[in-house]
DRENTORKOL-3810 file (N, C-alpha, C; in nm, 4 decimals):
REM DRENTORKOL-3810
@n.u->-7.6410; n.v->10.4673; n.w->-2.0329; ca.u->-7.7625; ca.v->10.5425; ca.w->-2.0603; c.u->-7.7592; c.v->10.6054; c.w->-2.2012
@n.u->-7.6149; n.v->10.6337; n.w->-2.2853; ca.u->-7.6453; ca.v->10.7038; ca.w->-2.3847; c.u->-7.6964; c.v->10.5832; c.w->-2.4945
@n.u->-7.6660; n.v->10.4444; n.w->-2.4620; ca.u->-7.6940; ca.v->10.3627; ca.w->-2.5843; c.u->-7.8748; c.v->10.3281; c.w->-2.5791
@n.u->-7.8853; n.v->10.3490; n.w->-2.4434; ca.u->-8.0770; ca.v->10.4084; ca.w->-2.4774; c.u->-8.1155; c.v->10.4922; c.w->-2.5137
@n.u->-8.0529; n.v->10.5880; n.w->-2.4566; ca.u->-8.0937; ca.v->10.7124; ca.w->-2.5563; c.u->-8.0938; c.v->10.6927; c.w->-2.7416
@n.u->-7.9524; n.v->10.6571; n.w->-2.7988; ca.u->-7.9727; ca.v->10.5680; ca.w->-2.9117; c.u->-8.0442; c.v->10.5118; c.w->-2.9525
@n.u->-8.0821; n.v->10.4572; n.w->-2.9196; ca.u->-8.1969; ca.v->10.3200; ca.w->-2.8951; c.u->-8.2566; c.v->10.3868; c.w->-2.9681
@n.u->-8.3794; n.v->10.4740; n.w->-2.8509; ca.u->-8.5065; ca.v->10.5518; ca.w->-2.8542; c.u->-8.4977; c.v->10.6127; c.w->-2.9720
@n.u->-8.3764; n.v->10.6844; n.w->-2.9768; ca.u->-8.3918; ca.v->10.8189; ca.w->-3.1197; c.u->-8.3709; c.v->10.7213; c.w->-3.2360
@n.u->-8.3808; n.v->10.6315; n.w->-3.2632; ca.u->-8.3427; ca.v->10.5379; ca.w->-3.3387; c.u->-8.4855; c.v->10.5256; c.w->-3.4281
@n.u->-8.5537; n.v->10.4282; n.w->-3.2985; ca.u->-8.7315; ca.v->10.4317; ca.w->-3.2928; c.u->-8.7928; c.v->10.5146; c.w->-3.2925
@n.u->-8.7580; n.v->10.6197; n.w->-3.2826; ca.u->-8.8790; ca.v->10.7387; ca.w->-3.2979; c.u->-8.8792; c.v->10.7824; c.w->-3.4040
@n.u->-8.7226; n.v->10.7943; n.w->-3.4775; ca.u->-8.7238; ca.v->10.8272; ca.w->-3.6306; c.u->-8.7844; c.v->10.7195; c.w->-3.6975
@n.u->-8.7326; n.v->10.6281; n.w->-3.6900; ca.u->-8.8397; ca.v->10.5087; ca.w->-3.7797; c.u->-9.0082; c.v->10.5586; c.w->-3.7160
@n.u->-9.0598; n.v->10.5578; n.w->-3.6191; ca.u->-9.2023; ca.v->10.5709; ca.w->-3.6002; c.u->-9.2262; c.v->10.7050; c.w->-3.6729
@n.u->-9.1425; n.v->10.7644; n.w->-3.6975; ca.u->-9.1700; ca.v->10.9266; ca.w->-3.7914; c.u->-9.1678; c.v->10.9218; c.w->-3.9452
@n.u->-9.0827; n.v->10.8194; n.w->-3.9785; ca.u->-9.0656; ca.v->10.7624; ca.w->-4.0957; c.u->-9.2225; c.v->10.7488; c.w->-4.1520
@n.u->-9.3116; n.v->10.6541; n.w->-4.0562; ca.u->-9.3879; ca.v->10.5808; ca.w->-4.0812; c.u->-9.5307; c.v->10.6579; c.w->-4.0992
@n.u->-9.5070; n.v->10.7690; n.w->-3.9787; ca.u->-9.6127; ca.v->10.8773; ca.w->-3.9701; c.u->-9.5950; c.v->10.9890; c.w->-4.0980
@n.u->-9.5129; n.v->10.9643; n.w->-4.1319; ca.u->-9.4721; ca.v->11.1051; ca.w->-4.2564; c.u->-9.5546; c.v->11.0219; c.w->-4.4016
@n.u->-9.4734; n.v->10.8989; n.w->-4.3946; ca.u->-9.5692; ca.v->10.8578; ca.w->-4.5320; c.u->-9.6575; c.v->10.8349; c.w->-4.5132
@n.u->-9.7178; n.v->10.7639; n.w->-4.4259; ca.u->-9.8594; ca.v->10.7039; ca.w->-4.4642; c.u->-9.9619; c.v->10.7719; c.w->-4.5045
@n.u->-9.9607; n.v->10.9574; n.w->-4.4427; ca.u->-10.0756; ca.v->11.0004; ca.w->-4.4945; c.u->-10.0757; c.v->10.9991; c.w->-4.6760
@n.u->-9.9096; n.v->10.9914; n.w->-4.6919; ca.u->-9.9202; ca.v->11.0615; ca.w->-4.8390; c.u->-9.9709; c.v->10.9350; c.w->-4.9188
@n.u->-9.9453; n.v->10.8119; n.w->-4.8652; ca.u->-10.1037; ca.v->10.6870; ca.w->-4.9217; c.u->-10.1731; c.v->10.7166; c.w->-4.9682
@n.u->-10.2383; n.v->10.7856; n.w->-4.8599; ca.u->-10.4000; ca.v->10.8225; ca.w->-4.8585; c.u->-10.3909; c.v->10.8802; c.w->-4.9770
@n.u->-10.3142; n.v->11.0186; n.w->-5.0221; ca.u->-10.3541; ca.v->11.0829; ca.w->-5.0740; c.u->-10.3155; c.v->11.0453; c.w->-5.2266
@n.u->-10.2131; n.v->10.9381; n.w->-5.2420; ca.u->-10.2316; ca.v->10.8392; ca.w->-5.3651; c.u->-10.3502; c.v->10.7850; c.w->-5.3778
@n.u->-10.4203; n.v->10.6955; n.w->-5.2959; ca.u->-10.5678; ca.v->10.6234; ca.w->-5.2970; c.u->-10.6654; c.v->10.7264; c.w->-5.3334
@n.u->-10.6685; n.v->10.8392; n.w->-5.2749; ca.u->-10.8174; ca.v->10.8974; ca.w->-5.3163; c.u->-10.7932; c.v->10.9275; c.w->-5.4307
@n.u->-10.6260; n.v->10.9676; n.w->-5.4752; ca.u->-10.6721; ca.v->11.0742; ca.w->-5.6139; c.u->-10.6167; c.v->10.9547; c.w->-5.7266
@n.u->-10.5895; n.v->10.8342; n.w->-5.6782; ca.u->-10.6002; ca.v->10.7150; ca.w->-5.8087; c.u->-10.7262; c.v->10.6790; c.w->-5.7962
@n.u->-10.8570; n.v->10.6541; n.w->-5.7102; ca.u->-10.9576; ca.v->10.6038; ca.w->-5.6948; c.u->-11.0298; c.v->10.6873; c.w->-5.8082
@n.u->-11.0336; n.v->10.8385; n.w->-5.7740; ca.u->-11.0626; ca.v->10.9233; ca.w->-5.8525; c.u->-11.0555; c.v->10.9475; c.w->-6.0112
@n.u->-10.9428; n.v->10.9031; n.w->-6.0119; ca.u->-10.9073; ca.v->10.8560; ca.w->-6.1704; c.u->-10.8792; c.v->10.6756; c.w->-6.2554
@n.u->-10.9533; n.v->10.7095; n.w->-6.1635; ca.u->-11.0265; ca.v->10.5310; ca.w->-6.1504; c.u->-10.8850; c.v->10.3932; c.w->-6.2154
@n.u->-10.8121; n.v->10.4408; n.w->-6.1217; ca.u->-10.6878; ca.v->10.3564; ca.w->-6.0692; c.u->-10.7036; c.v->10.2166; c.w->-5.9959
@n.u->-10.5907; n.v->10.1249; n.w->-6.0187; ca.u->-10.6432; ca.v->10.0115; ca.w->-5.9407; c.u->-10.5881; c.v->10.1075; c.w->-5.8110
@n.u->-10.6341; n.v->10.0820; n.w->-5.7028; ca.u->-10.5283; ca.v->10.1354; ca.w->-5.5578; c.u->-10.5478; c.v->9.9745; c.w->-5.4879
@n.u->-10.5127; n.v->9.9356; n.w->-5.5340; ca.u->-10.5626; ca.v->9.7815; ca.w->-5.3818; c.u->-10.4223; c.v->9.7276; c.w->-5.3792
@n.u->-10.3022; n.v->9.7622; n.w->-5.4239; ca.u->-10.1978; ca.v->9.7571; ca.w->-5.3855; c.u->-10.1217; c.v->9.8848; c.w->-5.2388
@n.u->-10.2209; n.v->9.9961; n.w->-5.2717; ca.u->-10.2072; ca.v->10.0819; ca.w->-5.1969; c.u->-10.2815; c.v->10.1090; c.w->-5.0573
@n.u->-10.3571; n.v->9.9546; n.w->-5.0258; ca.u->-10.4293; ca.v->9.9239; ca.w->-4.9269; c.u->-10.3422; c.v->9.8330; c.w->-4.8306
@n.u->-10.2376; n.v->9.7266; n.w->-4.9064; ca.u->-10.1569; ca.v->9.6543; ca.w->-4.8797; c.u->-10.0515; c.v->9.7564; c.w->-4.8197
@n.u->-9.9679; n.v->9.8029; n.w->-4.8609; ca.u->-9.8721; ca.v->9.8932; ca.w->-4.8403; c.u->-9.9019; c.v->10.0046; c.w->-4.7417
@n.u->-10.0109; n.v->10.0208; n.w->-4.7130; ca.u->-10.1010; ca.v->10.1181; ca.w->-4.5760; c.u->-10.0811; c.v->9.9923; c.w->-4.4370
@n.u->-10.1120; n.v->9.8518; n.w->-4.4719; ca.u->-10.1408; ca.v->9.7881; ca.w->-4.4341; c.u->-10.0086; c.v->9.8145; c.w->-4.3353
@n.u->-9.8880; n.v->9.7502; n.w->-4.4061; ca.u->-9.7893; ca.v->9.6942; ca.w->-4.3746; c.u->-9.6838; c.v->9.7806; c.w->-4.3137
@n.u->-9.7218; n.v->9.8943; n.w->-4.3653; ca.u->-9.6399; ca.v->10.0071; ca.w->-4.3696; c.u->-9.7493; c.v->10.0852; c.w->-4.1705
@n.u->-9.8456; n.v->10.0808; n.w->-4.1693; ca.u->-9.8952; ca.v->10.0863; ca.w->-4.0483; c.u->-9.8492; c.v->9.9835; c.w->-3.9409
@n.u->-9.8817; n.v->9.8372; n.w->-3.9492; ca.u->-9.7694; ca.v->9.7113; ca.w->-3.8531; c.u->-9.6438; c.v->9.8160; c.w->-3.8381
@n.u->-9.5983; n.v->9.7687; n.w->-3.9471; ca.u->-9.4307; ca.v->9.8449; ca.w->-3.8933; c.u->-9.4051; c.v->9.9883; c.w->-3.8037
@n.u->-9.4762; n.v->10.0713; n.w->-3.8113; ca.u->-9.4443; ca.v->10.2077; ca.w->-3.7723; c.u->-9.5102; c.v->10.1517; c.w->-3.6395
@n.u->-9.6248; n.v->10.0692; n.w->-3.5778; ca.u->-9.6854; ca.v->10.0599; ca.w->-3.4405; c.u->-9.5749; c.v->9.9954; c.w->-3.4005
@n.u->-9.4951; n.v->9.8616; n.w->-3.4737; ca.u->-9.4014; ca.v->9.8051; ca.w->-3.3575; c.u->-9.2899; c.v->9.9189; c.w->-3.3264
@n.u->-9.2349; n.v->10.0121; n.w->-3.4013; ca.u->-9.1672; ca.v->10.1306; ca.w->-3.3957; c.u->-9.2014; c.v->10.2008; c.w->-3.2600
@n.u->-9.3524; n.v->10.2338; n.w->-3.2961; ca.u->-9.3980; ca.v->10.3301; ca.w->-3.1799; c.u->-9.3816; c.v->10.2800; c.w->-3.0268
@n.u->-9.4248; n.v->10.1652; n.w->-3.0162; ca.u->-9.3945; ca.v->10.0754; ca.w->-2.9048; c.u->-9.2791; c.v->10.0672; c.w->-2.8678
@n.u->-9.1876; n.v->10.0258; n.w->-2.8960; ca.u->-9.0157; ca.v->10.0471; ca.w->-2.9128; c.u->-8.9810; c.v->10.1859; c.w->-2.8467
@n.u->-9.0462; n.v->10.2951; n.w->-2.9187; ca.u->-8.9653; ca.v->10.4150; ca.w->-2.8802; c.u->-9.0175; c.v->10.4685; c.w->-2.7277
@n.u->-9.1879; n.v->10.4467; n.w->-2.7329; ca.u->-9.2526; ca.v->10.4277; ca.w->-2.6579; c.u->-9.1850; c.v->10.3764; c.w->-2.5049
@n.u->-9.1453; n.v->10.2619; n.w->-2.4992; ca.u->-9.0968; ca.v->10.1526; ca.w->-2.4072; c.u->-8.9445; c.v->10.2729; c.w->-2.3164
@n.u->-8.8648; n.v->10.2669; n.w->-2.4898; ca.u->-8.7321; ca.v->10.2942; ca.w->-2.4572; c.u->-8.7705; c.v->10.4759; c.w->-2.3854
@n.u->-8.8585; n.v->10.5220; n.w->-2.4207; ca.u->-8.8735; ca.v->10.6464; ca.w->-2.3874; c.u->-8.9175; c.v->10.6808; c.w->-2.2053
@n.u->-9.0108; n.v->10.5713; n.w->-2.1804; ca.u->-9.0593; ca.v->10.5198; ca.w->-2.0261; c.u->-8.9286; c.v->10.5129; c.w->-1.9605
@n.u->-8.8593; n.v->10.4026; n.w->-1.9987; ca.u->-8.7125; ca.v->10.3677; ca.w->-1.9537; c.u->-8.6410; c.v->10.5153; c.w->-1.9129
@n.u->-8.6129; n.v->10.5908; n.w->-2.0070; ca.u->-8.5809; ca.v->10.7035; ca.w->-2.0140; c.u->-8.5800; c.v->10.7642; c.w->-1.8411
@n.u->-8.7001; n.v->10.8125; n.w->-1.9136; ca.u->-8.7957; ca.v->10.8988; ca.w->-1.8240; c.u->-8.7771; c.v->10.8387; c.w->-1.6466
@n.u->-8.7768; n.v->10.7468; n.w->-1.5919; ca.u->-8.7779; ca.v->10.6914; ca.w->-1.5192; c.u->-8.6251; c.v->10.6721; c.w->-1.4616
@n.u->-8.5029; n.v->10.6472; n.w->-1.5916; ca.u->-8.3973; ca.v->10.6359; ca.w->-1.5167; c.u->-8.3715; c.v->10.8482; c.w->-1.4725
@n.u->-8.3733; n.v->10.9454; n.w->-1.5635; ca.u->-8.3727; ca.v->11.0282; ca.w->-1.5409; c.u->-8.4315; c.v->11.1366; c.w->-1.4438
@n.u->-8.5720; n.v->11.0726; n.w->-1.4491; ca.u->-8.7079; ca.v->11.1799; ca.w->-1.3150; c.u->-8.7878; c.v->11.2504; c.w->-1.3793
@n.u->-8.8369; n.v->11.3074; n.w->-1.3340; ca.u->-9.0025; ca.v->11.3588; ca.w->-1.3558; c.u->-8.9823; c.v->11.4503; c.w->-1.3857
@n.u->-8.8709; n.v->11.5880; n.w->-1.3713; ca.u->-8.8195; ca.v->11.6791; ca.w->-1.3155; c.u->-8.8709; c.v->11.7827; c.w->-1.4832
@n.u->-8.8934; n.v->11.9306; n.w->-1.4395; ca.u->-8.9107; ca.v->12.0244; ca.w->-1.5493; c.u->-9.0687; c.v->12.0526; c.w->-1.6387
@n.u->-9.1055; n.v->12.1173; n.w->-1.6419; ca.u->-9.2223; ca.v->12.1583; ca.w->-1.7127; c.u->-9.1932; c.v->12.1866; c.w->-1.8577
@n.u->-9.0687; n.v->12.1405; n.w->-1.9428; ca.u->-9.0488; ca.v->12.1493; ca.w->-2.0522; c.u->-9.0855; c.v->11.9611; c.w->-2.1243
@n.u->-9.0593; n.v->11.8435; n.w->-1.9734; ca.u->-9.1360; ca.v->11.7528; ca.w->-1.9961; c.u->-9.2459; c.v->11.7107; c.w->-2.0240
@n.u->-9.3560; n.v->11.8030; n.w->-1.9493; ca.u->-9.4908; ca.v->11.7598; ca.w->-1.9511; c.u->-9.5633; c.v->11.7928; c.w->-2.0739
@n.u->-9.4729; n.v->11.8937; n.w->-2.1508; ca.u->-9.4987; ca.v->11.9815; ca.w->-2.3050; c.u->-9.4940; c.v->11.8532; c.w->-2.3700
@n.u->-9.3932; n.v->11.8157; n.w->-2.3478; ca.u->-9.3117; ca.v->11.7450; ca.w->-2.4222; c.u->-9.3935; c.v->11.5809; c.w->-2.4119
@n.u->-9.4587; n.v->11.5488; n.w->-2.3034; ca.u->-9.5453; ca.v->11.4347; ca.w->-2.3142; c.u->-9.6794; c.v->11.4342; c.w->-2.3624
@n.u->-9.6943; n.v->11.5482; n.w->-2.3393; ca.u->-9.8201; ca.v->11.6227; ca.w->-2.3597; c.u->-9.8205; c.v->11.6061; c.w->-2.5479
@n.u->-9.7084; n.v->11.6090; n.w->-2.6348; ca.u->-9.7194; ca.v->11.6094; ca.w->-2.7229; c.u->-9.7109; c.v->11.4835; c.w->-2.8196
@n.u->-9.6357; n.v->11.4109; n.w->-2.7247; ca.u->-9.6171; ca.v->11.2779; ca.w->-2.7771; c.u->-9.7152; c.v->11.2101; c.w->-2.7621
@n.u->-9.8488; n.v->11.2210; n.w->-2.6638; ca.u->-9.9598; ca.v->11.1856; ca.w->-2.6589; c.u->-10.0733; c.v->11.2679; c.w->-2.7997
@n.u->-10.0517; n.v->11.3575; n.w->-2.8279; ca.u->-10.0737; ca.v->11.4309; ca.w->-2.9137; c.u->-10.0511; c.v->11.2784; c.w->-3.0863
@n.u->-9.9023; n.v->11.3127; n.w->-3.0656; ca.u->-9.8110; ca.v->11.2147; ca.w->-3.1428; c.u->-9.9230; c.v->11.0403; c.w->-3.1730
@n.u->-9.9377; n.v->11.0084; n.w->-3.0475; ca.u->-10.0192; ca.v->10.8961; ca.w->-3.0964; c.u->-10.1550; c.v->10.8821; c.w->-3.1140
@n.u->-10.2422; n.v->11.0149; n.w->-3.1251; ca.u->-10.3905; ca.v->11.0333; ca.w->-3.1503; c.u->-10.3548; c.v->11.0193; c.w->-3.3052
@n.u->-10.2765; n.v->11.0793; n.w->-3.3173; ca.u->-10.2457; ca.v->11.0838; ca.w->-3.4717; c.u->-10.2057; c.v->10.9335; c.w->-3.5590
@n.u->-10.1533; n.v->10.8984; n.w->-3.4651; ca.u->-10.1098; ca.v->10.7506; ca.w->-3.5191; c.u->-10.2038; c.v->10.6514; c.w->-3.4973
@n.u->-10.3093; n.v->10.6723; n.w->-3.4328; ca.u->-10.4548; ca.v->10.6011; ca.w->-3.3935; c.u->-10.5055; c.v->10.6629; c.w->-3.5193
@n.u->-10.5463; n.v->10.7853; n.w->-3.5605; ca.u->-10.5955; ca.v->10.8127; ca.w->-3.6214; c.u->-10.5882; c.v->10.7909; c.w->-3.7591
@n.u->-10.4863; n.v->10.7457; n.w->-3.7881; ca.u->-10.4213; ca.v->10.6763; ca.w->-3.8767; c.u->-10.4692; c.v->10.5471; c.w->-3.8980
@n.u->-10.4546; n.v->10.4745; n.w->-3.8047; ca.u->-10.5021; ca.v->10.3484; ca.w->-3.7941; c.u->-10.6652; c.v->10.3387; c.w->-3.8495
@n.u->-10.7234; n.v->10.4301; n.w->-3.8065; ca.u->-10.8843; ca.v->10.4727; ca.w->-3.8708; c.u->-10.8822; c.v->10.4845; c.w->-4.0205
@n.u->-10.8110; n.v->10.5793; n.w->-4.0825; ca.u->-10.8230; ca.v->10.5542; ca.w->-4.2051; c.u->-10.7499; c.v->10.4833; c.w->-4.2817
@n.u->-10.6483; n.v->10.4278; n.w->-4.2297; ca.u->-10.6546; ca.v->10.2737; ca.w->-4.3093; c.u->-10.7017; c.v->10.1676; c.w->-4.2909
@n.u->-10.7901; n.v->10.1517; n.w->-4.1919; ca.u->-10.8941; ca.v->10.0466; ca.w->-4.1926; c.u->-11.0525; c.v->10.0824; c.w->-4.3026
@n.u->-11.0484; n.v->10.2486; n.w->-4.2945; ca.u->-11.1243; ca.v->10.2900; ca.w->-4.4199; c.u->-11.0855; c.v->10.2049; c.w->-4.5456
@n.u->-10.9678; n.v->10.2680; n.w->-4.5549; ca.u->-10.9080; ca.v->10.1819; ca.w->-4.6678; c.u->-10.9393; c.v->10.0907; c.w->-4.7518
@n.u->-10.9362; n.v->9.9990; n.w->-4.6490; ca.u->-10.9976; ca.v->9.8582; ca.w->-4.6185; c.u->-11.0506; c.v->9.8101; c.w->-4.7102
@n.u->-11.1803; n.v->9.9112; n.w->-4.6627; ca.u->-11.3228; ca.v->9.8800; ca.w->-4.6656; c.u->-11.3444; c.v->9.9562; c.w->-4.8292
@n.u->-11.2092; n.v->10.0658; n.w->-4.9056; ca.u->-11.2560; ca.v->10.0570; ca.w->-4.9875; c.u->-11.2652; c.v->10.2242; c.w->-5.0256
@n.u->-11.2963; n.v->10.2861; n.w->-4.9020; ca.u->-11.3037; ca.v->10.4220; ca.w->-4.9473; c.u->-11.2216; c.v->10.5187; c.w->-4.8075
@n.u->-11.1817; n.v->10.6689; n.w->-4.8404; ca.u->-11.1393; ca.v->10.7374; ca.w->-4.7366; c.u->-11.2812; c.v->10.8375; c.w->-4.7801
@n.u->-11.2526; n.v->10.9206; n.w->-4.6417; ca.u->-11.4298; ca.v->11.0082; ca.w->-4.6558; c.u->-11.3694; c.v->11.1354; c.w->-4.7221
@n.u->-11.1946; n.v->11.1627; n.w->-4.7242; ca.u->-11.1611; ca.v->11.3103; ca.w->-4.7520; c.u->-11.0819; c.v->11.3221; c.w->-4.8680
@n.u->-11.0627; n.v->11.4319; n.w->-4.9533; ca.u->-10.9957; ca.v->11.4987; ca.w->-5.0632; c.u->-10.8667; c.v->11.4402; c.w->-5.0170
@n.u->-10.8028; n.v->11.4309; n.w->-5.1474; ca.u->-10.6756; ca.v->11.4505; ca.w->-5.1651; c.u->-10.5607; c.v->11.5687; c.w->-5.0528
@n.u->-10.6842; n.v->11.6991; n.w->-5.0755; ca.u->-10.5813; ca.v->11.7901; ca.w->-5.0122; c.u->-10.6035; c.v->11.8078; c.w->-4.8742
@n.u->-10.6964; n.v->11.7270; n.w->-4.8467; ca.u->-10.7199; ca.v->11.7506; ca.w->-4.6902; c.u->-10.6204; c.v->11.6195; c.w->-4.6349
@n.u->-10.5555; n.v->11.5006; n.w->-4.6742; ca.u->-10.4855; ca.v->11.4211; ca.w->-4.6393; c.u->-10.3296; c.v->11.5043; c.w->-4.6837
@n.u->-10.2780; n.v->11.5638; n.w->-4.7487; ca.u->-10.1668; ca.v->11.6719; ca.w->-4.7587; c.u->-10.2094; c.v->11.7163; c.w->-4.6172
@n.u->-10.2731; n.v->11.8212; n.w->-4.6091; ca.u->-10.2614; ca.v->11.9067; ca.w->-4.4823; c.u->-10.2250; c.v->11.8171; c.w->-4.3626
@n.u->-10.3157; n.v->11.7081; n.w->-4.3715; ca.u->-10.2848; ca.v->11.6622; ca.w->-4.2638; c.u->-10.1594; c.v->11.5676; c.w->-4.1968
@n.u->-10.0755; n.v->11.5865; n.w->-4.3415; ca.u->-9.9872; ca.v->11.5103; ca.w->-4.3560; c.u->-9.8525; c.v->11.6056; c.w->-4.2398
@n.u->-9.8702; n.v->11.7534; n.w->-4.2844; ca.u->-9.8197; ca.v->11.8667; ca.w->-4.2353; c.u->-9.8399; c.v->11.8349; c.w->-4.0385
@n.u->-9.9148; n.v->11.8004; n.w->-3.9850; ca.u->-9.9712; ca.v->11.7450; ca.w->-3.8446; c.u->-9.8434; c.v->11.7365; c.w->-3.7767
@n.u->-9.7993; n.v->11.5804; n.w->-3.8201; ca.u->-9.6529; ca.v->11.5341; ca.w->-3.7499; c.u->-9.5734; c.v->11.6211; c.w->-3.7404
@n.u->-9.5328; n.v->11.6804; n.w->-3.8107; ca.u->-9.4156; ca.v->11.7806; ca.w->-3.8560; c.u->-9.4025; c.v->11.9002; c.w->-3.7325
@n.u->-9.5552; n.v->11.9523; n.w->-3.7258; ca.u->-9.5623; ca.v->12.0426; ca.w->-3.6138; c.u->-9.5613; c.v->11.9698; c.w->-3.5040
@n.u->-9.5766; n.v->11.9117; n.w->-3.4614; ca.u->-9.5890; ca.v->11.7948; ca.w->-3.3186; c.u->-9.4881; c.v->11.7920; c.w->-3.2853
@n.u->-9.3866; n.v->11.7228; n.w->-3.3922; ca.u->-9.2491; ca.v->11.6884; ca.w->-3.3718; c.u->-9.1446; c.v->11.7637; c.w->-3.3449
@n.u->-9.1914; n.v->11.9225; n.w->-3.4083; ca.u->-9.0981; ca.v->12.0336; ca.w->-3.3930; c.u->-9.1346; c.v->12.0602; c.w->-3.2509
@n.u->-9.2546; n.v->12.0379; n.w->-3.1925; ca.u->-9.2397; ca.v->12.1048; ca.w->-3.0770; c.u->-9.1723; c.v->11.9753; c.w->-2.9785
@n.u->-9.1983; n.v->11.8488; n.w->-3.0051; ca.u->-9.1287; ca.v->11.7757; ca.w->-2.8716; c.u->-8.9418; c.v->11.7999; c.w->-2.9389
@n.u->-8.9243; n.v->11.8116; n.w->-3.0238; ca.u->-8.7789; ca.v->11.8694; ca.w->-3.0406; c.u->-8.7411; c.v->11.9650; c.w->-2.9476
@n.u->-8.8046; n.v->12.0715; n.w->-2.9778; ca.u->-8.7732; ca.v->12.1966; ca.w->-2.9055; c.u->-8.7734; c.v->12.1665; c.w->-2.7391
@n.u->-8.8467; n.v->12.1235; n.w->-2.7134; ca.u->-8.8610; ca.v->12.0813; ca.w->-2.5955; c.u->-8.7556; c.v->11.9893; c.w->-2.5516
@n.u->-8.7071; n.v->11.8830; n.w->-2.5793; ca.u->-8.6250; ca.v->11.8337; ca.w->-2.5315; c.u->-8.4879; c.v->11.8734; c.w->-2.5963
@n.u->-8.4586; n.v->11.9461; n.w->-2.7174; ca.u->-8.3105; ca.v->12.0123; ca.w->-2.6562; c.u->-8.2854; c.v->12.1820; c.w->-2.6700
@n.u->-8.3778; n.v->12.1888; n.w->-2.5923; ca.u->-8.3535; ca.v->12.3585; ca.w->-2.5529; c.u->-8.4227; c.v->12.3746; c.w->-2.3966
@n.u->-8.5145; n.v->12.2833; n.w->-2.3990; ca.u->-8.5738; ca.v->12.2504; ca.w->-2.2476; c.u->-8.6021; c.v->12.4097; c.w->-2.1901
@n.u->-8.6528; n.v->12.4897; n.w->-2.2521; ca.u->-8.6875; ca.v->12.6330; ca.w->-2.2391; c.u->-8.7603; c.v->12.6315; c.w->-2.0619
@n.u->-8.8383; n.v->12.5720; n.w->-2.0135; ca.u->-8.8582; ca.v->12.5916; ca.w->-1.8744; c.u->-8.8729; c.v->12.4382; c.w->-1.8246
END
């Protein structure tokens, strides 16, 4: 069981990897668009760099079910804790939204509103941390 556990924390850092940069893309694209930059290399690299972090997510995803299932249902520091990782992939959907913007060419927001939101994961992540190794209730 600990080499799944491995596994998982393996994949989740890579799927965090993936969630940490991509917003900061964005926030290359708007503010090279802005200064009237080529960015269509930076549409590619959203592209690719999104594939990779979903097969990640899936992976950790999978190995995390596994988890959960060889271990039990057991604790209300879990349901935080799923509760957030669902959290975890609105964000990574949401992601998926604006780089299909991308795409097409334009994002709808500032520079500094893709920073902030870059900040998102970070809090998410601190809390399914906390949650799974301090398991407070």
């Amino acid at each position: 069981m600990l080499w799944l556990k491995a596994v998982h924390i393996l994949f989740v850092m890579s799927w965090m990897a993936g969630i940490f940069y991509l917003p900061r893309i964005f926030v290359h694209f708007v503010e090279g668009k802005e200064a009237g930059q080529d960015v269509s290399r930076l549409v590619i690299m959203a592209r690719k760099l999104y594939s990779f972090m979903s097969i990640m997510m899936l992976i950790a995803l999978g190995t995390g079910i596994w988890l959960w299932i060889a271990y039990g249902f057991a604790g209300g520091w879990l349901h935080v804790k799923l509760l957030f990782v669902a959290l975890m992939m609105v964000y990574h959907f949401w992601c998926q939204k604006r780089m299909l913007e991308m795409k097409k060419g334009h994002l709808d927001h500032s520079g500094l509103f893709y920073r902030w939101m870059n900040e998102l994961p970070l809090i998410l992540l601190s809390v399914i941390l906390v949650m799974v190794v301090v398991k407070p209730f």
